[in-house]
C-alpha positions as CSV (number, residue, x, y, z in Angstrom):
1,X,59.4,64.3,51.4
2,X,61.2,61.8,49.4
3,X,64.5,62.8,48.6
4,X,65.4,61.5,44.9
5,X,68.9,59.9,44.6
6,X,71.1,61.5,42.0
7,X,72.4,59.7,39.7
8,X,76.1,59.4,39.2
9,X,77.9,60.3,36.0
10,X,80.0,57.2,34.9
11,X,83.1,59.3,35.0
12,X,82.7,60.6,38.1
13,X,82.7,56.6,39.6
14,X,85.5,56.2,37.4
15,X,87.4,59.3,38.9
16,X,86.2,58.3,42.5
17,X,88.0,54.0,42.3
18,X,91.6,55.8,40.5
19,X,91.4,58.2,43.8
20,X,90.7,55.5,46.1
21,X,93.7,53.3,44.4
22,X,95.6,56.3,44.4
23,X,94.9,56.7,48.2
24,X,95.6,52.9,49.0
25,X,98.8,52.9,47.1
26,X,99.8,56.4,49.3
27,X,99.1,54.2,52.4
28,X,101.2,51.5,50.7
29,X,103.9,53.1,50.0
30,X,103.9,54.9,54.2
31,X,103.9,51.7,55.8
32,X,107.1,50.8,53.3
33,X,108.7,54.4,54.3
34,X,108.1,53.8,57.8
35,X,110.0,49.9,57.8
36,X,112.3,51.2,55.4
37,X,113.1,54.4,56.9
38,X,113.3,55.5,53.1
39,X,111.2,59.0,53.4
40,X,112.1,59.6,57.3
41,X,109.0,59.6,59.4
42,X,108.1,62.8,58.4
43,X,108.1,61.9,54.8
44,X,106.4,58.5,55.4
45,X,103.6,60.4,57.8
46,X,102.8,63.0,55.1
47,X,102.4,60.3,52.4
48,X,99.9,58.6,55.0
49,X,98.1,61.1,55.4
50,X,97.7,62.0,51.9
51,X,96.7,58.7,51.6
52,X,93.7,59.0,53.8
53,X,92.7,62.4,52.8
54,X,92.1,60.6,48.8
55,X,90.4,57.9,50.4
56,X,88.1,60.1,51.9
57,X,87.6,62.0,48.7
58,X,87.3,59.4,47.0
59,X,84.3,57.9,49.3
60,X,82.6,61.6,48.7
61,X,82.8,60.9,45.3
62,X,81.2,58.2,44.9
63,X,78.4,59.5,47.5
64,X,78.3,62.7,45.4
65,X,79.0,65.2,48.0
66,X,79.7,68.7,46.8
67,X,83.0,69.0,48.9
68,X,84.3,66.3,47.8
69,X,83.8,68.1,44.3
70,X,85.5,70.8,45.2
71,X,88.6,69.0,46.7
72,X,89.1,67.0,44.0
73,X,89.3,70.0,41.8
74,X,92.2,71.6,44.2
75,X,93.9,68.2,44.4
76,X,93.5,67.6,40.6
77,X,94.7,71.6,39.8
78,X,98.2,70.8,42.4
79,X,98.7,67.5,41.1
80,X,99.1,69.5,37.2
81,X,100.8,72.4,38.5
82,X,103.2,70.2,40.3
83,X,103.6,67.6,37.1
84,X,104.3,71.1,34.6
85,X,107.1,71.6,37.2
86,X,108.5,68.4,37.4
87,X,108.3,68.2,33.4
88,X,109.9,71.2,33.4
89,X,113.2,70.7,35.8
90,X,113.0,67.2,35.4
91,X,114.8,66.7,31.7
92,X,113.3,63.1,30.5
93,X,110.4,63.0,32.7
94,X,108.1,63.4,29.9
95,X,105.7,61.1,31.5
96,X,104.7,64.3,33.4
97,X,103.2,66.0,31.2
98,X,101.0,63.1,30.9
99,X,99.8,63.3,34.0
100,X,99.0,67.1,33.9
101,X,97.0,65.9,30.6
102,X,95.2,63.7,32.7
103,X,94.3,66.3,35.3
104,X,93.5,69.1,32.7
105,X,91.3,66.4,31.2
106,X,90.2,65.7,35.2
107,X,89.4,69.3,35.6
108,X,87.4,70.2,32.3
109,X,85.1,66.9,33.1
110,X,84.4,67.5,36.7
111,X,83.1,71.0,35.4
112,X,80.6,69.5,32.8
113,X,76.8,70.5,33.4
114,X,76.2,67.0,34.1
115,X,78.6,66.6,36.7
116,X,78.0,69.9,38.3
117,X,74.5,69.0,38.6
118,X,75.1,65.5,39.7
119,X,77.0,67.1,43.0
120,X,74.5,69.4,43.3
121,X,77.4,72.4,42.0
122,X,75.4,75.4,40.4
123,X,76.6,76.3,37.1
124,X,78.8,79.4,36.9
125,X,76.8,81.3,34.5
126,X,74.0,81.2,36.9
């Protein structure tokens, strides 16, 4: 049988290139900590290794596999916990809470009927 290729939501290609710059810019920024010495190698080899785990994501979203779905709704609900935090302790940092817009505004898209059903997600009411 011929499987028929889903279609992806616009959105969703969106979300998938701003993970995959995010990840480059993570494996940017690693190869700067480890010359620099400015994160220690521990620092610099977590920040690599984020960087690959987004590029991976972001290579499942665009291919519209369901766990890529998934972990880009964990990675989306950290990054806004961690930004409330920051915008909290961090008097000033007001751009922050912009970011925890965005992934608020990440999170309520990725669970949209159309995007649940492009990754193949059932819908929680059944």
């Amino acid at each position: 049988m011929v499987e028929q290729m889903q279609h992806r939501p616009f959105g969703v290609t969106l979300i998938g290139i701003l993970i995959a710059l995010h990840g480059a810019f993570a494996l940017v920024v690693s190869v700067y900590g480890f010359f620099t010495g400015y994160y220690g190698f521990l620092g610099a080899s977590m920040e690599g290794l984020f960087g690959v785990v987004l590029l991976y994501v972001a290579a499942g979203m665009l291919t519209l596999q369901p766990w890529a779905w998934m972990l880009a709704l964990v990675l989306e609900v950290m990054q806004a916990i961690f930004a409330v935090i920051t915008a909290i302790a961090i008097p000033g940092a007001g751009v922050y809470w912009a970011i925890a817009a965005v992934s608020v505004i990440i999170i309520v898209y990725l669970n949209t009927p159309d995007v649940r059903r492009a990754f193949g997600i059932p819908s929680p009411t059944g």
